[in-house]
C-alpha positions in Angstrom: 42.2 4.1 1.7 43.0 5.5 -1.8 45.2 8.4 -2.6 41.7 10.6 -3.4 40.2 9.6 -0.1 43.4 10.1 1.6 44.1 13.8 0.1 40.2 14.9 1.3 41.1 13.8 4.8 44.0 16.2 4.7 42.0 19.0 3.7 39.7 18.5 5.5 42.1 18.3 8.9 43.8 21.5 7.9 40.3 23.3 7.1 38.6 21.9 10.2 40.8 20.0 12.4 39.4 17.3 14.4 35.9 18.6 13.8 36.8 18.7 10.0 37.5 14.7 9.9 34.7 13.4 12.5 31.8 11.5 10.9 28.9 13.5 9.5 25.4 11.9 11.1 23.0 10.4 8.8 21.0 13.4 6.4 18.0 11.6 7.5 15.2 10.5 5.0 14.1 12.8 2.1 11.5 15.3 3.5 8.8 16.7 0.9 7.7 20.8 1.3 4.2 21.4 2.3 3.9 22.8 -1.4 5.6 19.6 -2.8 2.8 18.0 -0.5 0.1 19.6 -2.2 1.5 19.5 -5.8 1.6 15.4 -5.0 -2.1 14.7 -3.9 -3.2 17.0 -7.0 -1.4 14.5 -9.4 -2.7 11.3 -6.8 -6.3 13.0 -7.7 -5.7 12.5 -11.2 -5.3 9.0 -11.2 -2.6 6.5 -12.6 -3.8 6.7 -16.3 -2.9 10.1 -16.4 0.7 8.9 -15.6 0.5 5.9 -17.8 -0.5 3.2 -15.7 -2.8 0.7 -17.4 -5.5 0.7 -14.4 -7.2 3.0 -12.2 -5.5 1.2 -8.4 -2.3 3.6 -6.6 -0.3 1.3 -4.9 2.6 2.0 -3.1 5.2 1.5 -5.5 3.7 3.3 -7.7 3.6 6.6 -5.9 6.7 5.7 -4.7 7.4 6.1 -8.6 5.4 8.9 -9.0 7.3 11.1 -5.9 10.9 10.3 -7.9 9.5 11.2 -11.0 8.3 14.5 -9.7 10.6 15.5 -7.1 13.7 13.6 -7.4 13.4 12.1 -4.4 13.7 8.3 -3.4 11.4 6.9 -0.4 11.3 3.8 0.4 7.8 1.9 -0.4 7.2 2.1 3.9 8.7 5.8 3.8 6.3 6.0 1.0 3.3 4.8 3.4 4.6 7.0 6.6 4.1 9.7 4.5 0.9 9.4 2.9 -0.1 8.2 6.5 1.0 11.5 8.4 -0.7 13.2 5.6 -4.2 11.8 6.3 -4.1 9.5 3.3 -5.7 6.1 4.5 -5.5 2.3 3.1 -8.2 1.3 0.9 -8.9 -2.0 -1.4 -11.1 -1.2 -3.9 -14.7 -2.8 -4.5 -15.2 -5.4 -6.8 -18.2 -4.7 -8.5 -19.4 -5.6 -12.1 -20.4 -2.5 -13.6 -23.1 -4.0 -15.0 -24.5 -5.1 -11.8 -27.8 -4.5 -10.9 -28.3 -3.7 -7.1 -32.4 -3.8 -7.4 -32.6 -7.2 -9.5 -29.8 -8.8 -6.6 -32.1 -8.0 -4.2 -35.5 -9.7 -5.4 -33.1 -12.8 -6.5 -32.0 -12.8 -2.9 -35.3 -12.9 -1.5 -37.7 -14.6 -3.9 -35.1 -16.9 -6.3 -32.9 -18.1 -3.3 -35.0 -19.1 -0.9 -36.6 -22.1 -3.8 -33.0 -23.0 -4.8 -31.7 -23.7 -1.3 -31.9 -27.1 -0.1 -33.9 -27.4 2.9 -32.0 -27.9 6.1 -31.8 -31.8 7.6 -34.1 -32.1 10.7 -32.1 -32.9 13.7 -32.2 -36.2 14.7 -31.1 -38.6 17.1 -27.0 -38.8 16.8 -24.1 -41.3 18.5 -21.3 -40.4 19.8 -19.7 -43.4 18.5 -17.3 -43.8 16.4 -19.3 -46.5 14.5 -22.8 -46.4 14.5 -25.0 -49.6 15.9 -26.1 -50.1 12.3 -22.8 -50.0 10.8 -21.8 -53.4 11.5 
C-alpha cells in the first residue's frame, strides 16, 4: 500500500475504528428517478435523428448513449435492457417495407400473375427405394 492509502486507513481507524476500516458493499447499479424515467422515454419518442443518429432504429447501445448523455449515468447495454424492460418498453425489429410498395397491386400479382409463372407440380409416380434405379445400369 502507498503512503496515501496508508494515511486514509489511519483516519479512518481513529474516526471510526473497526467499523471505519471494514469494506464498504457494492453502491449497486445506477438507479434512474421516476422523473428521469419520464424525461428518457420523452427523448426515446423523439427519435435518434433528433440526437444525431443517421437512421430512425434505437438500439441498445444507443440509449445506452443517450441515458450518459442525459443523466451522467453509465448502464451496461443489459442494465440498459433490464431497464427499459421493467419499464414496459418491449423488443421490436422493425418492418422492412419499400415505401413505395403497393399492398393492392401485391395482392392481384399474388393471385392472378403467380399462379401462370409457377411451374406446375410433378405428378407422383412410381419411385424405388434403390439406390440405383433398374434403368440406370
Amino acid at each position: 500500500m502507498d503512503e496515501v492509502t496508508n494515511a486514509l486507513l489511519r483516519r479512518a481507524w481513529r474516526e471510526g475504528g473497526e467499523t471505519g476500516v471494514l469494506s464498504k458493499e457494492s453502491p449497486g447499479r445506477p438507479r434512474l428517478s421516476e422523473a428521469q424515467i419520464a424525461r428518457l422515454e420523452r427523448e426515446l419518442e423523439r427519435g435518434p435523428l433528433a440526437h444525431g443518429w443517421a437512421d430512425q432504429r434505437w438500439t441498445l447501445a444507443r440509449i445506452k448513449t443517450l441515458i450518459g448523455r442525459l443523466f451522467h449515468v453509465s448502464y451496461t447495454v443489459e442494465g440498459t435492457w433490464r431497464l427499459l424492460k421493467r419499464h414496459g418498453w418491449s423488443w421490436q425489429q422493425p418492418t422492412r417495407r419499400a415505401i413505395e410498395r403497393d399492398d393492392g397491386a401485391v395482392e392481384v400479382w399474388k393471385k392472378e400473375t403467380w399462379p401462370q409463372v409457377r411451374a406446375p407440380r410433378r405428378s407422383a409416380g412410381p419411385g424405388s427405394s434403390s439406390r440405383t434405379r433398374p434403368g440406370s445400369r
